[in-house]
C-alpha positions as CSV (number, residue, x, y, z in Angstrom):
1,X,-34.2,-40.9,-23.6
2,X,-33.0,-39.2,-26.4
3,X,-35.3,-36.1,-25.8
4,X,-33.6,-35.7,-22.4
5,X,-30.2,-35.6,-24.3
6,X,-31.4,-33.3,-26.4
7,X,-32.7,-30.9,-23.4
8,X,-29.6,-31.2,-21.2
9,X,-27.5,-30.3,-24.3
10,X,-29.5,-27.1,-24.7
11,X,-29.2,-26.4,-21.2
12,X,-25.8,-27.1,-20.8
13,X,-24.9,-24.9,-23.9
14,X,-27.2,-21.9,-22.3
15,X,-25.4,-22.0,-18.9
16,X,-22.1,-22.1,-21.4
17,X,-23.4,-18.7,-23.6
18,X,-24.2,-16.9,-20.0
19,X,-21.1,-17.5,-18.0
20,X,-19.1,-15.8,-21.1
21,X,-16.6,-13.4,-19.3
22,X,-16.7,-9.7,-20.3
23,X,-13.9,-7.1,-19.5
24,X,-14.8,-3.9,-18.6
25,X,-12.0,-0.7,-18.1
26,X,-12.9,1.7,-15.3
27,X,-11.6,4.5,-13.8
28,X,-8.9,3.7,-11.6
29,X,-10.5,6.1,-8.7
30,X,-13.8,4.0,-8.4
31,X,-14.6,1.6,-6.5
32,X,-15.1,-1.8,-6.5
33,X,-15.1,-4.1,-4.0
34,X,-16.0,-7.6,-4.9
35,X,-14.5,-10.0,-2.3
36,X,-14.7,-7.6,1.2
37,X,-11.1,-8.0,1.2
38,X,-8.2,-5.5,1.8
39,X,-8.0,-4.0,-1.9
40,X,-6.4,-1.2,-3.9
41,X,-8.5,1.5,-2.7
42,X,-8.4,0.7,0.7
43,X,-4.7,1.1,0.5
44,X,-5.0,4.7,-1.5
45,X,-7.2,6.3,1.4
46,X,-5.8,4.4,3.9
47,X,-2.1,5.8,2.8
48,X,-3.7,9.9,1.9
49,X,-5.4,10.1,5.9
50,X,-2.5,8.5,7.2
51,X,-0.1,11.1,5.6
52,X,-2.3,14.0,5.9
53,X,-2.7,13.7,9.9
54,X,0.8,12.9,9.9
55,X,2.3,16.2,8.2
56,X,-0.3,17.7,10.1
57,X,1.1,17.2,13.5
58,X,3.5,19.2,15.9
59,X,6.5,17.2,14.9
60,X,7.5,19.1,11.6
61,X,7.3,22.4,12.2
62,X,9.1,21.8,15.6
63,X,12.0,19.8,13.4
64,X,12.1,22.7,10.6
65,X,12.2,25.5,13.3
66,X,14.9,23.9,15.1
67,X,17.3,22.4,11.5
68,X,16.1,25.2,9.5
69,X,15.2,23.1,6.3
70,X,12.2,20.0,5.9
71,X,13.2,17.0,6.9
72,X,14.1,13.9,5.3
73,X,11.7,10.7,5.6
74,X,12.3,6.6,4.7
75,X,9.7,4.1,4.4
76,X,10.3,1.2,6.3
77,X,8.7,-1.9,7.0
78,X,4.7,-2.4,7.1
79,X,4.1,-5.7,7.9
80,X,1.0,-7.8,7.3
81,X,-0.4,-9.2,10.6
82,X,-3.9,-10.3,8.7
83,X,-5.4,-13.2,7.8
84,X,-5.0,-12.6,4.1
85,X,-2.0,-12.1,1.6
86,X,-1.9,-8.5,1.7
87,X,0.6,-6.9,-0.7
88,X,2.3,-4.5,1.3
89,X,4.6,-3.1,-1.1
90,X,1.5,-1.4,-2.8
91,X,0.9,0.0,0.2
92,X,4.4,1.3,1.3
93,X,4.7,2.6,-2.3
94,X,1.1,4.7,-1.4
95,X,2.8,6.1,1.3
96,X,5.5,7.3,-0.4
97,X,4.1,8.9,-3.4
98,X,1.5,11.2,-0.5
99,X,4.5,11.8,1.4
100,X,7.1,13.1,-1.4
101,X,3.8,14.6,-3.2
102,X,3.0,16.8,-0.2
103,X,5.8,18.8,-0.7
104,X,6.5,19.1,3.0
105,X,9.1,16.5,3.2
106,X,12.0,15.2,1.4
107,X,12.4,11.4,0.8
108,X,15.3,9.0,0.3
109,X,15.2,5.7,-1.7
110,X,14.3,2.6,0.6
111,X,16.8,0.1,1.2
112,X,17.0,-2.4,-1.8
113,X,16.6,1.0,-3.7
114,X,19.3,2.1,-2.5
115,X,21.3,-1.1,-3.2
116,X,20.3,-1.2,-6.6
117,X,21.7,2.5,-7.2
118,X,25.1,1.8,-5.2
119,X,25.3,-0.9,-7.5
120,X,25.0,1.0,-10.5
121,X,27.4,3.7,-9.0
122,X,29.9,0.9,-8.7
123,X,29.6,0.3,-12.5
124,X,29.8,4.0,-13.5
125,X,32.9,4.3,-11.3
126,X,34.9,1.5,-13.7
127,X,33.0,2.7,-17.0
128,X,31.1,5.7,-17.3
129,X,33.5,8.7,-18.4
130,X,34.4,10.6,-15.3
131,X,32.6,14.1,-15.6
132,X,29.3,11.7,-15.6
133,X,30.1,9.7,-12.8
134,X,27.8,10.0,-9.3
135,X,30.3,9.6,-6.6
136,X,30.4,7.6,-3.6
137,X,29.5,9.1,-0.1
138,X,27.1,11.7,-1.3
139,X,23.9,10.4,-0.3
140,X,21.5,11.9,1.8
141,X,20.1,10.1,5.1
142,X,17.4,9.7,6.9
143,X,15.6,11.9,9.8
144,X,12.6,10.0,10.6
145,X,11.3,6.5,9.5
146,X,7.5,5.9,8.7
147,X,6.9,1.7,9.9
148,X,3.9,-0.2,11.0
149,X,1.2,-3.1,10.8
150,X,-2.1,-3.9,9.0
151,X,-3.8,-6.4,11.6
152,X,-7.2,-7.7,11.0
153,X,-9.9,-9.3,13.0
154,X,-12.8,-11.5,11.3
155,X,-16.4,-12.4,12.6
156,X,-17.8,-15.4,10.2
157,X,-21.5,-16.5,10.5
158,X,-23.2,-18.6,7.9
159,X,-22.7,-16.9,4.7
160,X,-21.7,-13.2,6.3
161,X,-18.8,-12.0,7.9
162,X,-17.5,-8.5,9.6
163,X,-13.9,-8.0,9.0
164,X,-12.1,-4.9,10.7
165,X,-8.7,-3.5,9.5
166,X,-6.4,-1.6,11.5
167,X,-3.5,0.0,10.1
168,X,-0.5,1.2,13.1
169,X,1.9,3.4,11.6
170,X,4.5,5.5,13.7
171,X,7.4,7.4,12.5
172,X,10.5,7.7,14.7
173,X,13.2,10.1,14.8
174,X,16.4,8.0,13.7
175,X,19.0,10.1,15.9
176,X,17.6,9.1,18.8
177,X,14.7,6.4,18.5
178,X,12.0,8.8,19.6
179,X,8.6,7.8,18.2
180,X,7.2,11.6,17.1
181,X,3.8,10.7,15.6
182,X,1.5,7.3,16.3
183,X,-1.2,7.4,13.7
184,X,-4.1,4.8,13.3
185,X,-6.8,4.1,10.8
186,X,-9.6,1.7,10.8
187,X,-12.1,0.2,7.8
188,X,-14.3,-1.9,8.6
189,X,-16.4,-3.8,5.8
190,X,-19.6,-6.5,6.1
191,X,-20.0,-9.2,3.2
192,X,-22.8,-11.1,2.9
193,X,-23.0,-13.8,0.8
194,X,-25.4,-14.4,-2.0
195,X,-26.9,-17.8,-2.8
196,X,-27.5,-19.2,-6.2
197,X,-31.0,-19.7,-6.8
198,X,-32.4,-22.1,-9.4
């Protein structure tokens, strides 16, 4: 009996030693994928193709002919329509930094942005001297609005699973409500599952 307890001990403190966590730093660029889910890169080349066929398309050089200057974008809502908690704000926050990085469009602050800096305008307005306050009424508005949806549909089957992700975005002229560009991406990923052997 007591050799037993003796060999379970040892086993138990080898299983203990090998399941030590280690911590590795890696570039931010690679990639890793360990669950199948929607992660960080998906959203980073998801949000650059997006962009790039977006600018791309007849809709903004017909706006600067036309206005004479680029035109002014807002990210809007992207909503998750998946199965899993996606954070969209990573997402909507990709979109932004391709879009104001491209150089072809300007950009204004989204809309609880833009309440936190009207909020801070108030406050210079009753106590910042007054050659440094930002007035009231001098913001710049919108032309177009980039929105849309990440849906996802899953195929389960002992152990593996298909998973496909579609992203809808569409960006819509806010004078009149014209949709000028429907764009759509797909990634699809398969996971197996590995099984502990002993």
């Amino acid at each position: 009996m007591r050799n037993i307890f003796i060999v379970l001990i040892a086993g138990l403190t080898v299983l203990a030693i090998g399941c030590g966590r280690t911590v590795q730093r890696v570039d931010t660029e690679k990639v890793i994928d360990l669950s199948g889910y929607w992660n960080d890169t998906d959203s980073r080349l998801v949000a650059e193709q997006m962009v790039k066929d977006c600018l791309g398309r007849p809709w903004l050089p017909e706006f600067k002919g036309e206005h004479k200057r680029i035109p002014v974008v807002i990210v809007g809502t992207v909503l998750n329509r998946t199965f899993e908690h996606i954070d969209s704000m990573l997402f909507t926050k990709d979109l932004e930094r391709e879009l104001l990085n491209s150089g072809l469009v300007k950009f204004v602050a989204s809309r609880d942005e833009r309440g936190e800096v009207r909020n801070e305008r108030a406050d210079q307005a009753q106590n910042a001297r007054a050659e440094t306050v930002s007035p009231k009424g001098r913001e710049s508005g919108a032309d177009f609005m980039l929105k849309g949806t990440i849906n996802a549909v899953k195929d389960a089957v002992r152990g593996k699973y298909a998973v496909l992700y579609q992203v809808n975005l569409e960006l819509i002229n806010m004078r009149d409500n014209e949709k000028v560009w429907i764009g759509q991406k797909e990634i699809k990923k398969y996971v197996k599952s590995g099984r502990i052997k002993f």
